[in-house]
N, C-alpha and C positions, 0 to 999 in steps of 0.2 A: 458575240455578246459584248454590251459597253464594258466599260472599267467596272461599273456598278456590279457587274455579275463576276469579273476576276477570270471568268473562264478563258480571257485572252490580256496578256501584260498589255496594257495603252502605253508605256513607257516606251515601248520600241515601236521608232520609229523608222527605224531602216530596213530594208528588203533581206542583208544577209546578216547571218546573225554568226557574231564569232565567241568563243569559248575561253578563259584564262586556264592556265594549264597546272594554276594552284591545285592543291587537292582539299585544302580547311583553309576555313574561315582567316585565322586567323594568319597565317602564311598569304591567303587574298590581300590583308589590307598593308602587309611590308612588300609585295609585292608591288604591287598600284602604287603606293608612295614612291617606291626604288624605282620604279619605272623598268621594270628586269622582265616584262610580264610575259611570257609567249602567247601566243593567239595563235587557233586554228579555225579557220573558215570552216563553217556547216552549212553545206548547200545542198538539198535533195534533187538526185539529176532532172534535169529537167522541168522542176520545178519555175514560177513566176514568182514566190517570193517563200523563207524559209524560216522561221520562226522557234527559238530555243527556250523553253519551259524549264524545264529541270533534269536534275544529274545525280548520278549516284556513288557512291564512294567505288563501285570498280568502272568508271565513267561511261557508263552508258547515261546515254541525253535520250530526252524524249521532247515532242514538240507537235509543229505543225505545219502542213505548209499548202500551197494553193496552184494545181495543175493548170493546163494552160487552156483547160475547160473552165475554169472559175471553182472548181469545186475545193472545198476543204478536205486537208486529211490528217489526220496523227500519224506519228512516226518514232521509231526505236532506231537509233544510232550506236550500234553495237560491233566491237571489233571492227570498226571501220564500211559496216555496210549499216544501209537504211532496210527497214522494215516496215513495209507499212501495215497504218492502225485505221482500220474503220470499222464501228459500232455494225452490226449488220443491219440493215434496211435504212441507214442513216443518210441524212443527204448531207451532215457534215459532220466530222469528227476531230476533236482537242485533244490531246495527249498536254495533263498539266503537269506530274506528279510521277515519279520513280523511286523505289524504296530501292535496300541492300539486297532484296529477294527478289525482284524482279519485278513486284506489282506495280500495275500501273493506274494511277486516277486520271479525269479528264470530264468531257462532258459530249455531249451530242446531240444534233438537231434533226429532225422528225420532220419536219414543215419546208418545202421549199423558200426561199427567199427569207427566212426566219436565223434568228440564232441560235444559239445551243440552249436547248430547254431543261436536259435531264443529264445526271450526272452516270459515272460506272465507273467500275473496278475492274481490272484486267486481273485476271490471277498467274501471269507472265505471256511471255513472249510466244503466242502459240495458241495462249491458256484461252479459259471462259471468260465473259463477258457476265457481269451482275450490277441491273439498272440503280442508282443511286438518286431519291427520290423522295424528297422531305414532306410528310402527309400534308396534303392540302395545298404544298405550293402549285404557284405558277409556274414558276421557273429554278432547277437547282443545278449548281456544280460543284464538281469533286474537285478539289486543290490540291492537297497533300495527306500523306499518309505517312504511320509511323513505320518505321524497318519492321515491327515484329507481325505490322500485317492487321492489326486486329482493332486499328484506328483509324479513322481518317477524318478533314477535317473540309469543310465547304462553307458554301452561302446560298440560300436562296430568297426568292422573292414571295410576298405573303398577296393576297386580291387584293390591297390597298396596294401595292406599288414599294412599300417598305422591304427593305433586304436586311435578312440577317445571316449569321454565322449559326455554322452547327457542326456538332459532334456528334458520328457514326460510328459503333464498337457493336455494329451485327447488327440482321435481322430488322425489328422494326425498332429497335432502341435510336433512336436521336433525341439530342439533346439540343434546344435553344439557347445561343447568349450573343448580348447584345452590349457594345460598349456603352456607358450610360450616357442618357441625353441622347443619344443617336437618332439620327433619318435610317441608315444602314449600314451593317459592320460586317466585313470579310473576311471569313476565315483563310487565307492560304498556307499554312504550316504548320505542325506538328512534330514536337520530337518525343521522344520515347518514354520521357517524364510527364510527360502532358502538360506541357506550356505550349503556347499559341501563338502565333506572329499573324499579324496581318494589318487591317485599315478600317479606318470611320469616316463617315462625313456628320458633323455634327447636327447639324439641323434638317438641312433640304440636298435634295442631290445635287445641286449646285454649289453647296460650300464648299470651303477647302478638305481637301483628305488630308486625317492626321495616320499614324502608324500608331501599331498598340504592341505590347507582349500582356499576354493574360495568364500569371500563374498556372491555373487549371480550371474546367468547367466548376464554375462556382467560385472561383479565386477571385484575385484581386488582378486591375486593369493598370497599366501603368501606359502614358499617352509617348509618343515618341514623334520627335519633331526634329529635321535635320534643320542646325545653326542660318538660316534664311530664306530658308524655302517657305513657301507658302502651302507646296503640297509634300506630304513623304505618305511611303507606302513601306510596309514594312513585307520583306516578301520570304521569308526562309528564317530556321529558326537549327540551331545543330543543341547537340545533348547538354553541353557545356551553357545553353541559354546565350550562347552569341547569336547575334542576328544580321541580315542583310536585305536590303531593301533598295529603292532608288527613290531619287527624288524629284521634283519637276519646278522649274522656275523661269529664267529666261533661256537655262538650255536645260538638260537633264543630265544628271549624274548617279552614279552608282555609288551605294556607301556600305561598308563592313563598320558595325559596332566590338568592343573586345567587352563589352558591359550591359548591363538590362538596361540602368537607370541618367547614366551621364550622360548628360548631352555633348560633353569635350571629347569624349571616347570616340566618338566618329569620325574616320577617314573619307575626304572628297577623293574618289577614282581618276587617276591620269586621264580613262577613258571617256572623253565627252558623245557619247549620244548622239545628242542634238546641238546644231547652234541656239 
């Protein structure tokens, strides 16, 4: 899926993807500044290239990664072994999203040669499988979820081509929101208060991506823009309303806020990305 869909970060552009060995947010951005950071390599054996989604406070990572058949797979990094995650009858599978509980969101594709169309909920490591599936779209994915389990948050696409953000708390309950003015807005994060982090493109899907925090469904939007980037994405959100995101310019960086609304609040990461 493009960026449009979220169901895969476009930010990463390298094959192996390594971890900061912070545990909050806010330890992330004295960390990256100090340059003190540890790094651990995540690689699925055998894997052609290996991709890190998200983590959870006892650090289990979830992600994705691509056998040397081509195929996709999700994946749980727990106590030091891989798990693998695949939707059943799927010809590929995203692991995006890990809560405290072990749930896991993500998305999955149906169609050979297609991207991930439809979203699910892992109910843990082991657990059942429940399709995530916003009425009438074309296309939807699961981003992130709250720790208690009973939220979760996505985007998908409408028959016009339009994407938007939605809130799932059960059953057939969703909820549509859309940052205003938008072409299409993404949900990826969720904290336990129900504020929102994610991204817009204003007009067309070729604009620039801004990053947004949204109070609560029905709240108020606030836009978030890293100090010269043309694009920021805002990707994770913790209880305390700090957020982290990366940004894309002439290389890409990774950035920890300690605030919703300043834009001085934001640390540029030691770790460049990209050139």
């Amino acid at each position: 899926m493009t960026k449009k869909g979220r169901a895969r970060k476009s930010y990463n552009t390298i094959a192996r993807v390594v971890m900061c060995s912070a545990t909050i947010l806010s330890s992330l951005c004295v960390a990256f500044s100090a340059r003190s950071q540890t790094f651990q390599q995540i690689d699925v054996p055998n894997a052609v290239s290996t991709e890190a989604n998200g983590i959870n406070d006892a650090g289990q990572v979830v992600g994705s990664f691509i056998d040397t058949s081509n195929q996709e797979h999700g994946f749980v990094w727990s106590g030091g072994k891989f798990i693998t995650i695949d939707y059943p009858g799927a010809y590929l599978t995203i692991a995006s999203g890990i809560n405290n509980a072990g749930q896991i969101v993500g998305a999955f594709g149906s169609i050979q040669g297609r991207g991930p169309n439809q979203g699910f909920l892992l109910s843990g490591i082991g657990g059942s499988f429940s399709p995530i599936v916003y009425p009438g779209a074309i296309t939807t994915a699961a981003n992130g979820l709250n720790n208690k389990g009973s939220v979760l948050v996505g985007s998908f696409s409408d028959t016009q081509g339009n994407g938007h953000g939605f809130v799932w708390s059960g059953g057939s309950s969703y909820i549509q929101f859309d940052a205003p003015g938008s072409h299409d807005t993404i949900g990826i994060g969720i904290n336990d208060v129900g504020q929102i982090a994610g991204a817009f493109y204003a007009a067309t899907p070729t604009a620039p991506e801004h990053g947004f925090l949204l109070s609560a469904v029905g709240g108020s939007f606030t836009q978030i823009d890293y100090p010269g980037a043309p694009e920021t994405t805002v990707g994770g959100i913790n209880n305390a309303g700090q957020v982290v995101g990366w940004a894309m310019g002439k290389g890409a960086w990774d950035f920890c806020s300690v605030g919703t609304t300043s834009r001085t609040s934001f640390f540029r990461a030691a770790l460049q990305l990209s050139p």
